[in-house]
C-alpha positions in Angstrom: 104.2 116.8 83.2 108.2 116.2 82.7 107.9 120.4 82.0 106.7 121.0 85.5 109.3 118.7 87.2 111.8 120.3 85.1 110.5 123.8 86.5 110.1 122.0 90.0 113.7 120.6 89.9 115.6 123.9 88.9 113.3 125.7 92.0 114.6 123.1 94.1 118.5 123.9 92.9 118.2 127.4 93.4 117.1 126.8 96.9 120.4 124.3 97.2 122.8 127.0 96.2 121.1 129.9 98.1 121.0 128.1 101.1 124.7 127.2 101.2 125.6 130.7 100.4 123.9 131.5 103.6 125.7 128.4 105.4 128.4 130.0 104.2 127.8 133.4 104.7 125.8 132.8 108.8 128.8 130.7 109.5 131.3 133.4 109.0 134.6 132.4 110.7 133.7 128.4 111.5 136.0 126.2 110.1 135.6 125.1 106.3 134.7 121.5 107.2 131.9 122.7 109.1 130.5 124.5 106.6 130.9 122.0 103.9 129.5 118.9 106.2 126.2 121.4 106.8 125.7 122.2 103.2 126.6 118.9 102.6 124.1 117.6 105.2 121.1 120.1 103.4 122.1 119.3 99.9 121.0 116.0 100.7 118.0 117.0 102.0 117.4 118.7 98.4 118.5 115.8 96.5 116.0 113.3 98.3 113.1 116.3 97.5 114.1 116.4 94.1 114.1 112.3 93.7 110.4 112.6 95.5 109.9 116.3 93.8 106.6 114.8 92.6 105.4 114.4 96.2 106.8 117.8 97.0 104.9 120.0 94.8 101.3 118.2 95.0 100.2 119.6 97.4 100.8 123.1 96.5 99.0 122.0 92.9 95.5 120.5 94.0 95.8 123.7 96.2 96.1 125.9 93.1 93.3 123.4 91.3 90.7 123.6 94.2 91.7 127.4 95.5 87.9 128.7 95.5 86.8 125.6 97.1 89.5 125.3 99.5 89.1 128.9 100.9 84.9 128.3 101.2 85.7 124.9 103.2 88.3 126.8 105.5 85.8 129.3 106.6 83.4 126.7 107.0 85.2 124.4 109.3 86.1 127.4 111.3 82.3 128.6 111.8 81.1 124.8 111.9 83.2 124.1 114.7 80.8 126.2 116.8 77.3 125.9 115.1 74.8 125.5 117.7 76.2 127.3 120.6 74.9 130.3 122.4 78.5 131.8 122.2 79.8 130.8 118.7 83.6 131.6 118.4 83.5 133.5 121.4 84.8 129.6 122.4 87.5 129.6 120.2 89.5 132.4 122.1 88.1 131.3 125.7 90.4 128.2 126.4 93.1 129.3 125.3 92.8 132.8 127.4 92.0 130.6 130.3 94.9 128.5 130.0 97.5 131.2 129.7 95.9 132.9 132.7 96.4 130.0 135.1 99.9 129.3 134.0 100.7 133.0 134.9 98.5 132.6 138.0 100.6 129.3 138.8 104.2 130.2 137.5 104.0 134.0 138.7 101.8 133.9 141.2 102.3 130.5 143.3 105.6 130.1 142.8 106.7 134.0 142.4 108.6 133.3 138.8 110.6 136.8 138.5 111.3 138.4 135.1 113.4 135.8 132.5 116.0 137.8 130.5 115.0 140.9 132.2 111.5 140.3 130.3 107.9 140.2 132.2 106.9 136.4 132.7 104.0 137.1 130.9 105.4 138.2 128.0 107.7 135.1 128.0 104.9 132.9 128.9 102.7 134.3 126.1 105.7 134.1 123.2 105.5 130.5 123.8 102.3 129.3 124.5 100.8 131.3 121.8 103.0 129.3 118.9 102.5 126.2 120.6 98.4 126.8 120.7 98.7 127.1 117.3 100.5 123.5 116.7 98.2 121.8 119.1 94.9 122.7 117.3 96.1 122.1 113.9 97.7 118.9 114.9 94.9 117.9 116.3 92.4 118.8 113.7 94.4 117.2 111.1 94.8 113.8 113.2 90.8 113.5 113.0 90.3 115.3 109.8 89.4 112.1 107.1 87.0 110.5 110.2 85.1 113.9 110.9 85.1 114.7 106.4 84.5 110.8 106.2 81.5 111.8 104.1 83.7 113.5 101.5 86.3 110.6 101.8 83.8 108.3 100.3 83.0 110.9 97.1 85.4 109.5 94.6 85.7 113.1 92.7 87.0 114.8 95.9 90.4 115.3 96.0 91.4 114.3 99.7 94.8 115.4 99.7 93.4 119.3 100.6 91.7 118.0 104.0 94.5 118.1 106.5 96.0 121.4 104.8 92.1 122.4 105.5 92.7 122.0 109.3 96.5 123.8 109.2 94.8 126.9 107.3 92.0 127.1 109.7 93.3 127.0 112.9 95.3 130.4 111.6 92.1 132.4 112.3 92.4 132.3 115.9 95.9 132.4 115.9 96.1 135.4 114.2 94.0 136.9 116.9 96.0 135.8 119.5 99.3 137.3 117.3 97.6 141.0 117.8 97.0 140.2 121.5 100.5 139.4 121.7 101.4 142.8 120.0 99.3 144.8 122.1 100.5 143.1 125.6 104.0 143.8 124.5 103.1 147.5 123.2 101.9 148.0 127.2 104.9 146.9 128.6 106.8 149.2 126.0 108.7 146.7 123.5 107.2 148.4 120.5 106.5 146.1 117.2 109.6 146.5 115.4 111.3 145.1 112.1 112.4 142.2 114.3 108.7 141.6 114.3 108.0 140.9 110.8 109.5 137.8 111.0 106.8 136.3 113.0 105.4 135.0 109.5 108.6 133.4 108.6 108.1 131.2 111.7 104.2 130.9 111.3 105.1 129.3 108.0 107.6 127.0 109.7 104.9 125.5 112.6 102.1 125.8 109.7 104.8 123.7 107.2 105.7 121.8 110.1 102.4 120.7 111.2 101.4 120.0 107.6 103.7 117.0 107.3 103.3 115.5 110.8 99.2 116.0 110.0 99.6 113.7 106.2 101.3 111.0 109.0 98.6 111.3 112.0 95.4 111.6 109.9 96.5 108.3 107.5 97.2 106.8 110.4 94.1 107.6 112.2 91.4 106.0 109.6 92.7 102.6 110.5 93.9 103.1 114.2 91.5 105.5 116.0 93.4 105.5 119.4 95.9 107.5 117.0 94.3 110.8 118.1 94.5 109.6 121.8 97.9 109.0 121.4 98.5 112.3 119.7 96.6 114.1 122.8 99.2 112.4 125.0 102.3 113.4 123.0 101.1 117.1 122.8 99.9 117.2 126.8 103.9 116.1 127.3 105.3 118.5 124.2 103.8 121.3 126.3 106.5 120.5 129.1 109.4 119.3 127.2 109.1 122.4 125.3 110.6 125.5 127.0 107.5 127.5 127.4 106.9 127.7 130.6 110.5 127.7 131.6 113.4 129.1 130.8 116.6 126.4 129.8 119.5 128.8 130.2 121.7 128.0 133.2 119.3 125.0 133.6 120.4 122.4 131.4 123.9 121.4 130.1 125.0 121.7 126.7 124.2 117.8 126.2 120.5 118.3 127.6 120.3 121.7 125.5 121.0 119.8 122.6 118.7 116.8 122.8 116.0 119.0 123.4 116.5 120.9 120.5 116.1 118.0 118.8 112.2 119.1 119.2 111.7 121.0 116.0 109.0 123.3 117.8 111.7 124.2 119.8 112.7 126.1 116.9 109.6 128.0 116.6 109.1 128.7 120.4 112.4 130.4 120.8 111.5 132.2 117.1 108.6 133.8 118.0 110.6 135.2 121.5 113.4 136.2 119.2 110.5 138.4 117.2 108.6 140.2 120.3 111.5 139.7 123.1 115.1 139.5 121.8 114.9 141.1 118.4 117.3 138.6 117.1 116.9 137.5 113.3 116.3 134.3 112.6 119.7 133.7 110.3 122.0 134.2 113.6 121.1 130.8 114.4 121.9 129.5 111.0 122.6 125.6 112.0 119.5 125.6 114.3 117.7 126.8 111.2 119.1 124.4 108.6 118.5 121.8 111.1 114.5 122.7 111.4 113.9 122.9 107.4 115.7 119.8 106.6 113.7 118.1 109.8 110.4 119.9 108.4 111.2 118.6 104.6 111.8 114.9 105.6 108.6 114.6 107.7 106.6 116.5 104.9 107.7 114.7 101.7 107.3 111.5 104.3 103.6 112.4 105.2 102.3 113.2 101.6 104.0 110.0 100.4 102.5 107.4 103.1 98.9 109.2 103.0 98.8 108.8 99.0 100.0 105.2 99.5 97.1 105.0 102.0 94.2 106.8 100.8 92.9 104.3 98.4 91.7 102.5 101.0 90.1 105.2 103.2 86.6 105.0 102.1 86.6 101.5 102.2 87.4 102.0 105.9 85.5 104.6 106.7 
């Protein structure tokens, strides 16, 4: 065991020093005290994972330890989410398609929203809603994930820890669908998929890493205060609007506003995935805005895999 937090810790130093090299590096002419209060600032951030490196890597380990059985159960949440309809996952892709089609009816239509940046309001609707789809069906999977598993809860050889991962890795099927729709809207309007495009999965991995900490916080939470998932319904019906996807905050807010609503980590992602189809910017010109969402991300990961292991001894007597 003190091997494999060895191994962890020296993983974790490597990040530290590759990381500030890119600080360094992304900052280019900034002042020196800038760059050494951010590396400073993300350092920390390492050296609190490293203290709680334990809590870091377990999740990734009973992954490892239950991959056959972890893959079998994803598939199967996905296909049991639909068992008994005439349709099946034909439902999956309706809503969402739905949704996006009366926001462009209401935005474009109804109140005759031009182009933003010189792009189709379409594309920029679709750039952000189609990230944010993605966080609001693993989020909300993972809030109710022990109560709807409660069955496996109560099995004393089943490792819990896998369930709200379970919900993250399964919502990816539809969002991978809606990734190629994305790709082939964009294609007809002539932005071709380029090498700005790849880097789609690096911000997949930041709303799936993301999602994963804030679901460990949620579905502990949930087993002994069911309004929890209420509550999470309301937080994600106003995300949806304090989260530029349906509008566009250049030349609308201040710098002061800007900021504070960059605060919202999935602000991040949202303006990533835009950057990938849209802009074709890469995602280290923004290298304080990135720093800022993995040390965010980290905190409220190590966080939710520390208070659900403090917690799940008590879920099946709960449940």
């Amino acid at each position: 065991m003190r091997g494999k937090k060895r191994i962890a810790t020296v993983f974790l130093a490597i990040v530290a020093i590759l990381v500030d090299l890119f600080i360094v590096i992304a900052l280019g002419d900034n002042p020196i005290w800038q760059k050494i209060i951010v590396c400073a600032l993300f350092d920390a951030v390492i050296v609190f994972s490293i203290i709680n490196v334990e809590a870091f890597f377990r999740v990734p380990l009973d992954l490892y330890r239950s991959r056959d059985m972890f893959w079998d159960m994803t598939k199967n949440d996905f296909q049991s989410r639909f068992a008994g309809s005439v349709f099946g996952i034909f439902w999956a892709f309706v809503n969402p398609v739905i949704t996006m089609l009366l926001y462009w009816f209401v935005f474009q239509v109804g109140f005759r929203s031009g182009a933003v940046n010189g792009y189709p309001f379409i594309l920029y609707l679709m750039s952000g809603l189609i990230p944010w789809f993605y966080f609001q069906d693993a989020l909300n999977g993972g809030t109710s994930v022990l109560i709807e598993y409660s069955y496996l809860v109560k099995k004393l050889v089943f490792n819990v820890g896998i369930l709200p991962v379970l919900k993250v890795a399964s919502a990816l099927f539809v969002h991978v669908f809606f990734l190629g729709f994305l790709l082939i809207v964009c294609s007809i309007y002539g932005l071709i998929p380029s090498l700005f495009t790849l880097q789609v999965f690096y911000y997949i991995i930041c709303s799936a890493f993301l999602v994963l900490g804030l679901s460990y916080v949620t579905a502990a939470c949930t087993v002994f205060f069911r309004d929890m998932s209420q509550i999470i319904g309301i937080v994600l019906m106003i995300g949806t609007w304090i989260t530029p996807i349906m509008w566009n905050p250049e030349g609308i807010l201040s710098p002061v506003l800007s900021l504070i609503f960059r605060i919202n980590p999935m602000y991040y992602v949202v303006d990533g995935f835009r950057d990938a189809f849209l802009y074709h910017r890469w995602f280290w010109e923004k290298p304080l805005w990135t720093v800022y969402f993995w040390a965010v991300a980290i905190l409220i990961y190590i966080f939710g895999v520390k208070f659900f292991n403090r917690l799940k001894i008590h879920f099946a007597d709960v449940l």
